[in-house]
N, C-alpha and C positions, 0 to 999 in steps of 0.2 A: 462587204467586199473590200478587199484590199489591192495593194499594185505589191505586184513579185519581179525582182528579176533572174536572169540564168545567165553566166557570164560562158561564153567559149573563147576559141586561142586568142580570134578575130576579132567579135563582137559580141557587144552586152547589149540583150534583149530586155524588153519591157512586158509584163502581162499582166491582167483583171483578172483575180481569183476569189470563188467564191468557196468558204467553211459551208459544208453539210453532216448529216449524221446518215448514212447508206441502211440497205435493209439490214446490216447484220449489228445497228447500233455502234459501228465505228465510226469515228472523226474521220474523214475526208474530204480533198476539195478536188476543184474543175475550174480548168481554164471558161472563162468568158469571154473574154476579148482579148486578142493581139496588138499591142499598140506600135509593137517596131522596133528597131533597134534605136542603142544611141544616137550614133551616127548621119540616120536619117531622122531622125527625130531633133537634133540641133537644127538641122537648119529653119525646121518651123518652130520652133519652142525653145531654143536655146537664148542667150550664147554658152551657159553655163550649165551642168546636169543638174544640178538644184532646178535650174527652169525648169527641165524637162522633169523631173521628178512631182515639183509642184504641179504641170499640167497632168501627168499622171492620175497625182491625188484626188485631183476633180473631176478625172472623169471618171473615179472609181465612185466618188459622192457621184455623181450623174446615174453611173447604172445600179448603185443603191438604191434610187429615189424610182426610178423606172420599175424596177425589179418590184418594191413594193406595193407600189401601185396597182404593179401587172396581180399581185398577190391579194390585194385588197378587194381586182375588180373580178376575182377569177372565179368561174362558177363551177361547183363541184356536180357531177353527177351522181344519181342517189337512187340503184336500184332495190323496190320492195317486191317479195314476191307475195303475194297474197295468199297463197298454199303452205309457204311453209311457215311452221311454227316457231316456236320462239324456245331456246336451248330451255332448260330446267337449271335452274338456280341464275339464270345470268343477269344481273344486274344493268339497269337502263337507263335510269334514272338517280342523277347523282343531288346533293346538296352543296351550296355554293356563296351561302350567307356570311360561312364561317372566314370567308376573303378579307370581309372590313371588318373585321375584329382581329384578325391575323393580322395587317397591318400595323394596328393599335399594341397589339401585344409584343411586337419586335419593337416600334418605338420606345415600350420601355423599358426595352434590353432585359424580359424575363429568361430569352434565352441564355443571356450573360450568364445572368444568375443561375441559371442552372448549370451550367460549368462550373460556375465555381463551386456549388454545392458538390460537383460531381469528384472535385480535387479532394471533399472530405467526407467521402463516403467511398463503399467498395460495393458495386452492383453492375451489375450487366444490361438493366434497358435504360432505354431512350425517355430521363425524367423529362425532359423539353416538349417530349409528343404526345409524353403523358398528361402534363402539365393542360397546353395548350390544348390537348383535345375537351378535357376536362371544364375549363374555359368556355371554347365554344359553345358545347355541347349544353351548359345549365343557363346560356343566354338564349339557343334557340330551339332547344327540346329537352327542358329539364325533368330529371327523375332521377333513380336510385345511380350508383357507379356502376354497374350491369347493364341498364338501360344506357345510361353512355355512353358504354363501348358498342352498343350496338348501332346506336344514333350514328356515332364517328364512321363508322363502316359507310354510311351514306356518303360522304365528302367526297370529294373530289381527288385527294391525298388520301386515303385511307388508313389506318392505325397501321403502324411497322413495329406494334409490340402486341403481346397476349393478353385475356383478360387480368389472369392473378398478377399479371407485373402491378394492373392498375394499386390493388392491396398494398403490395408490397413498398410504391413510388409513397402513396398515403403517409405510412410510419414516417420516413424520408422529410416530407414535406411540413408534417407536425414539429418534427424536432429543430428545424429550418426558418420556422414561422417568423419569427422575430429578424430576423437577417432579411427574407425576403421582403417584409412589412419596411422595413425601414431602407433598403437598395433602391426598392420599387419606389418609392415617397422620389429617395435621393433621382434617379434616371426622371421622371415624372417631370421636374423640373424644366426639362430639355423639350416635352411634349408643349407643357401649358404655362404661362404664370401662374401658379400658384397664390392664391389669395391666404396663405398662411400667418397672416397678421390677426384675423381671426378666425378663431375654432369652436365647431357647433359640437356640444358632445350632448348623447343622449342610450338610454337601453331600451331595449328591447327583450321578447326570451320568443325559445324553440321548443315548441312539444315534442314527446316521443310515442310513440305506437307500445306503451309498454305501462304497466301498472307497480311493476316492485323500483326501489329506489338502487340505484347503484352508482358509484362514483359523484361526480358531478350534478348527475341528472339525479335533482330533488323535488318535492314541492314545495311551490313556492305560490308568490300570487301571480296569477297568471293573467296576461293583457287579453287572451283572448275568453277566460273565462272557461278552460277546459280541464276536466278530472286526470291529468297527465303529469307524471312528471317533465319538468321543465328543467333546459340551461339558458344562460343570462349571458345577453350579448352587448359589450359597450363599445360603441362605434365613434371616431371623431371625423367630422370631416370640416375641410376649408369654409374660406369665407362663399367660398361661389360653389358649393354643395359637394367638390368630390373628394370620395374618401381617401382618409388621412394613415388611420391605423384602428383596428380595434380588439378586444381580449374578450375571452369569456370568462366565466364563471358561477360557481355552484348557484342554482336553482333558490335555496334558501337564504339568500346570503342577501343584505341591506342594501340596493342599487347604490345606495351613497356611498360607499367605499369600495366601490369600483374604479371613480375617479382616481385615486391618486396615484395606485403604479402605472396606469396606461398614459396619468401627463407625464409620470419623472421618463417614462421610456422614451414619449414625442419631444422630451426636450435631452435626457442624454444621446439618444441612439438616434434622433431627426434634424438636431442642432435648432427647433424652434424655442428658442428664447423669448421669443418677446411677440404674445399677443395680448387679446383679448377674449376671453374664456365665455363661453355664453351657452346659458342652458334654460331647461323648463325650472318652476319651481322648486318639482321635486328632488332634481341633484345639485338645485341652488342653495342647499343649507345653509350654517353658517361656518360650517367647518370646508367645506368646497370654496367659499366665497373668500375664507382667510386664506387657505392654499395660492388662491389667483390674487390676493394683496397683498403680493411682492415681487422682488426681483422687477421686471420690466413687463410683468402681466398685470391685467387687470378684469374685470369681470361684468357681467350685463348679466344678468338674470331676471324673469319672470317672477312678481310676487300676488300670491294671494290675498285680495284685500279681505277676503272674510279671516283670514289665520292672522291679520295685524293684532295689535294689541290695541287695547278701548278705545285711546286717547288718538292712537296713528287713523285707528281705523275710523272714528268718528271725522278724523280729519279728511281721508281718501274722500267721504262720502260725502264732505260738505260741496255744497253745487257752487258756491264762489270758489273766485277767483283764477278761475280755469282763462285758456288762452290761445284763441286759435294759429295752427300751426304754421296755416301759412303764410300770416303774417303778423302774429306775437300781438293783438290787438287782444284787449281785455274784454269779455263776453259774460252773458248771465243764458245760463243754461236752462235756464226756466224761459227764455225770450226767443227761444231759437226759432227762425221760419223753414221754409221749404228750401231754398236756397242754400242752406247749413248742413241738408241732408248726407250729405258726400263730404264734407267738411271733420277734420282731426281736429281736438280740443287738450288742450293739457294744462298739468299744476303741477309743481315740486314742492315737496314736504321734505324737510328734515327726519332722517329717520337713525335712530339708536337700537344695536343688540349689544349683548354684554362686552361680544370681541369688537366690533364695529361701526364706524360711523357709514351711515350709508346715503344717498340721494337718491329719491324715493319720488320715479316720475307717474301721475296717474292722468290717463287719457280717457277721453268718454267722443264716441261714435255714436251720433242719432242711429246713423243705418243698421249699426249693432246691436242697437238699444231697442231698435224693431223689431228685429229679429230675431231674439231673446224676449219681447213679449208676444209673437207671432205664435215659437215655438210653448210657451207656457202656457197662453190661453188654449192652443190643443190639448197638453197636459192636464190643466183644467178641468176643462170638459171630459177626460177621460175616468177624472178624480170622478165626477159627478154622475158617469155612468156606473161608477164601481158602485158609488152608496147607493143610487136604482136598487143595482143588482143583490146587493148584501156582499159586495166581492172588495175585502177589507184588507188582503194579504200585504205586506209588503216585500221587496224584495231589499234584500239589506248591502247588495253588491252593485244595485244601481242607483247611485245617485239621483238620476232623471227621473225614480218611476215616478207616475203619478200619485201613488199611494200616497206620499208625504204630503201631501194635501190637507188628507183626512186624520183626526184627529176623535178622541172618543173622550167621554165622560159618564161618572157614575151620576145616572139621576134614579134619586128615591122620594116614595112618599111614604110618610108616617106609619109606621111600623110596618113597613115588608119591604122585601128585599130588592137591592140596589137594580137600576136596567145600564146596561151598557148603551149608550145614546153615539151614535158615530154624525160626524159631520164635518163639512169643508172649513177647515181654518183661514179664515180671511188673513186673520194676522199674518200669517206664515208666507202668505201670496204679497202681502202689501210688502214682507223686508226683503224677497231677494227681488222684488221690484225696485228696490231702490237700489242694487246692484248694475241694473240692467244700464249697457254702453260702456262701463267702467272698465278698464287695464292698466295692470298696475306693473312697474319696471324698477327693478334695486340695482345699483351698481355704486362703482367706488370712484367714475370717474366727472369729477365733481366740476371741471370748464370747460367740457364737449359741449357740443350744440344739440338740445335734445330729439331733435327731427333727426341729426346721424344716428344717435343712439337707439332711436325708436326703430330706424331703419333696417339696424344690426340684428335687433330684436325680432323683428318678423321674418330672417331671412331664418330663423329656425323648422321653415316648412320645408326646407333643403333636405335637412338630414329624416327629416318623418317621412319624406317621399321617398328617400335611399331603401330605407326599411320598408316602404309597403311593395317598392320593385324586387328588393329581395324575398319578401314573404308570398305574393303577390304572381308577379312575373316569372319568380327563378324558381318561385316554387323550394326555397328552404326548409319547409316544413311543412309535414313531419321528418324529423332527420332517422335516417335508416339505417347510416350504419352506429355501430355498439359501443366499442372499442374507446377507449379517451383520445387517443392517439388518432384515429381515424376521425372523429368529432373534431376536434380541433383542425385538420388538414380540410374537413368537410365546409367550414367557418371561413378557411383561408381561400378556398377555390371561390365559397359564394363571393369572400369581400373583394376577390380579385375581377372575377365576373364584373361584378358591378364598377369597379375602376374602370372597365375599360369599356363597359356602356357610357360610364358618365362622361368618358370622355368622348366619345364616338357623339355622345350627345350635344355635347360642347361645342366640337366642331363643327357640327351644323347649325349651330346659332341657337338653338334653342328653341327654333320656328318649329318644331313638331313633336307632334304628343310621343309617350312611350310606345303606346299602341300601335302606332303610325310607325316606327322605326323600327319595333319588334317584328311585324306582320310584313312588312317589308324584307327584310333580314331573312325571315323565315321562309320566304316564297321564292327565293334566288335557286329555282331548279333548272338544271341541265340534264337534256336527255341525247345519250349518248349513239351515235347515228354511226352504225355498223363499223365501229372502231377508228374512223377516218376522222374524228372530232364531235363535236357537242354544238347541238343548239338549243339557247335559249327559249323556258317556255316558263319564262314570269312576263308579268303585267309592265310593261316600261312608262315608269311615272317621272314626275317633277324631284323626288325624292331616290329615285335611282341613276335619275341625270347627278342630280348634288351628290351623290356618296361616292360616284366614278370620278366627278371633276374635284374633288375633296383628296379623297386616297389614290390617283395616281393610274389609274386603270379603267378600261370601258370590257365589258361583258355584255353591252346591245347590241352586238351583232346579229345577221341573219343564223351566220353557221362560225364557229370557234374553232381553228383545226387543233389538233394535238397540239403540237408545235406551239401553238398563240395563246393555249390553255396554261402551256409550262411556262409560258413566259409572263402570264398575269399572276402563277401562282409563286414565282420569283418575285417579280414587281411588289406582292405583298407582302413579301418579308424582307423588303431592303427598309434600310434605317437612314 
């Protein structure tokens, strides 16, 4: 409500006017209160019309506050008739999840970015509602882009484009990929600090519902162990797990040189200069680890002690000289009690490849070292039901079978023919026992304190969690659509998806599992009460209180009117 006035020959009049929107969807307003003219209104409120102006303004804050209350405490009535039915086709029930991710998604100015994409392109829909529905839709009912646009129908907003737009935005968005990737990094900053001092990189790959090879999609070796062709996903993300940037490519292609046009891009098109590069073994070669030994980077990698060489790895495995971590006191691992159980141990070895000098930390965990002979002795045993049975197979893709246990030899006696004799190799069990608790850590940075470095090292469960939410959660795979173009655009909606969970996850502290914010997320249903507004009919938890007092809006009402609905679904897309 605001103060109006009306000047005549005589006198200037004061009034409380309230903005509505009438049945016919016009802007109008209505007098509420007469306050007087000037004249009579100096002499209690004066000396000046600023005075009287300023008590004006407050009485109009007065029947503001009155007015909403009155609208807060006001009860609708709500008649059902039990006889009649319910129209054919008319939707009741809406979806409502898509709010706090809406929020997150304007935070980091995608809509921007789609403007600007729109300045260099020539198309008629709405890429922003394509975009964001898209979004939504594969964090809280993912499936094919058809199944999407149907999803989106449920919102609360509903799609204001067709389904073929969604194809068409696809092309769009593939050829965009890289501008968006790096915009989105750049706004992002504005949301969260950014922990990009260091960057977790790691791959992953995506089956297809399809047996012939075409473009990209090859065979390759596959993480999940399926007859499919596959494409090959490289993901970076921050020190505090959210994603950064990532690229695909071909199915058949060496994970290890994936790395290096996806860092020159995070460091020309990200302006990231200067971290610390950290990966599993496998993309820690020594051609990745020289890439990250220069300029103002540096590298942490995971190293195989069984792949060292004689002398390093005889070294890894000697049980002196190791040193607990926390407090650098010298130990004999052969001495350990119960007390040690929960206790980190480590040793630094000097370590040499052809290109580099390295420091070379290896750590040894009783509790690990349990539990690696917990799971072996099942293995074990399972070796020893196999030779029972006469069941000798082994499998040559899984490391763990038991098979490898067993072991055979020709016994013969004097003149006839050799028997095949199978049986359990001790030896083989007593060397990766001496494995067991052992972790081994290469990097170049040689007067860090190795408790940070260790620390940097484990936070690599960041980005394997990004990836099983995407595989997992978003349901990326199998990827459905063909197209290179659409594959690529299908890559950028998952990695954007997943930005802006991790962030959503962020701000809640990290107090709750994915499950718990998914299922959450996904249960925000509004049922819509004979066109006069929506009430609420999810669960109101500890978890729905924090995501209202987080993002800026409450939806625990008894009843929502239109009106309060448009106004929470504004509130979510301001910046």
């Amino acid at each position: 409500m605001k103060v109006n006035t009306s000047k005549s020959k005589n006198a200037e009049s004061f009034y409380i006017k309230q903005s509505y929107i009438d049945s016919n969807g016009k802007s109008t307003s209505r007098t509420i209160r007469k306050l007087g003219t000037l004249n009579e209104l100096l002499v209690e409120h004066g000396p000046t019309r600023d005075d009287v102006m300023a008590w004006a303004k407050e009485q109009a804050r007065i029947e503001t506050e009155k007015y909403e209350l009155e609208k807060e405490t006001l009860s609708i009535p709500v008649v059902f008739h039990p006889n009649r039915k319910i129209p054919y086709g008319e939707r009741r029930c809406f979806d409502g999840g898509y709010l706090f991710l809406q929020t997150i998604y304007y935070e980091l100015g995608i809509d921007r970015i789609c403007r600007k994409i729109r300045n260099r392109h020539h198309y008629e829909y709405d890429l922003n509602a394509i975009l964001s529905d898209l979004i939504y839709t594969r964090v809280l009912e993912p499936g094919s882009k058809r199944s999407s646009y149907t999803a989106a129908k449920k919102f609360l907003e509903p799609p204001t484009y067709e389904q073929h737009d969604i194809y068409r935005a696809l092309s769009v968005l593939a050829s965009e990929c890289d501008l968006i990737q790096s915009e989105v990094y750049k706004n992002s900053k504005s949301v969260i600090n950014r922990n990009d001092h260091i960057l977790y990189y790691d791959c992953t790959n995506y089956y297809f519902e399809i047996e012939q090879e075409e473009g990209d999609k090859k065979y390759g070796k596959s993480k999940e162990h399926r007859p499919n062709p596959i494409i090959q996903m490289g993901l970076f993300t921050d020190g505090d797990g959210i994603p950064l940037a990532f690229s695909t490519f071909p199915g058949n292609q060496n994970e290890q040189k994936s790395l290096e046009p996806l860092e020159q891009k995070v460091i020309g098109e990200f302006g990231c200069e200067k971290f610390i590069f950290c990966s599993d073994s496998g993309l820690g070669s020594e051609n990745n680890r020289l890439l990250n030994h220069t300029g103002n980077r540096a590298y942490i990698v995971t190293q195989s002690i069984k792949k060292l060489a004689a002398e390093y790895r005889e070294a890894a495995l000697n049980r002196k000289g190791f040193r607990r971590l926390s407090d650098n006191r010298l130990v004999d691992l052969d001495q350990l009690d119960e007390k040690d159980y929960e206790e980190l141990f480590y040793k630094e070895e000097p370590y040499s490849t052809k290109k580099l000098e390295n420091r070379l930390l290896i750590t040894y965990s009783p509790k690990y070292a349990a539990y690696q002979k917990e799971i072996r002795t099942k293995q074990v045993d399972r070796a020893l039901h196999m030779l029972k049975d006469g069941n000798h197979k082994k499998t040559s893709k899984n490391p763990n079978d038991p098979a490898r246990f067993i072991d055979k030899a020709a016994v013969t006696k004097d003149g006839e023919k050799a028997d095949i004799l199978y049986f359990l190799d001790e030896s083989k069990i007593a060397e990766e026992e001496r494995y067991d608790g052992l972790y081994a850590v290469c990097t170049d940075l040689f007067d860090d304190n190795p408790a940070d470095l260790l620390k940097v090292s484990e936070g690599r469960w960041q980005i394997e969690a990004c990836f099983r939410i995407m595989k997992t959660d978003f349901e990326a795979r199998p990827v459905y659509v063909r197209r290179e173009d659409c594959i690529q655009a299908h890559f950028l909606i998952c990695f954007l998806s997943l930005l802006v969970y991790r962030l959503l996850e962020k701000k809640l502290g990290g107090t709750y599992t994915c499950c718990e914010i998914l299922d959450t997320l996904r249960s925000f249903k509004f049922a819509d009460i004979q066109g006069q507004g929506f009430m609420p009919v999810y669960e109101v938890t500890e978890l729905t209180d924090r995501l209202h007092e987080l993002l800026g809006f409450a939806t625990d009402y008894e009843f929502l009117t239109k009106s309060r609905m448009k106004t929470i679904e504004k509130l979510s897309k301001q910046r």
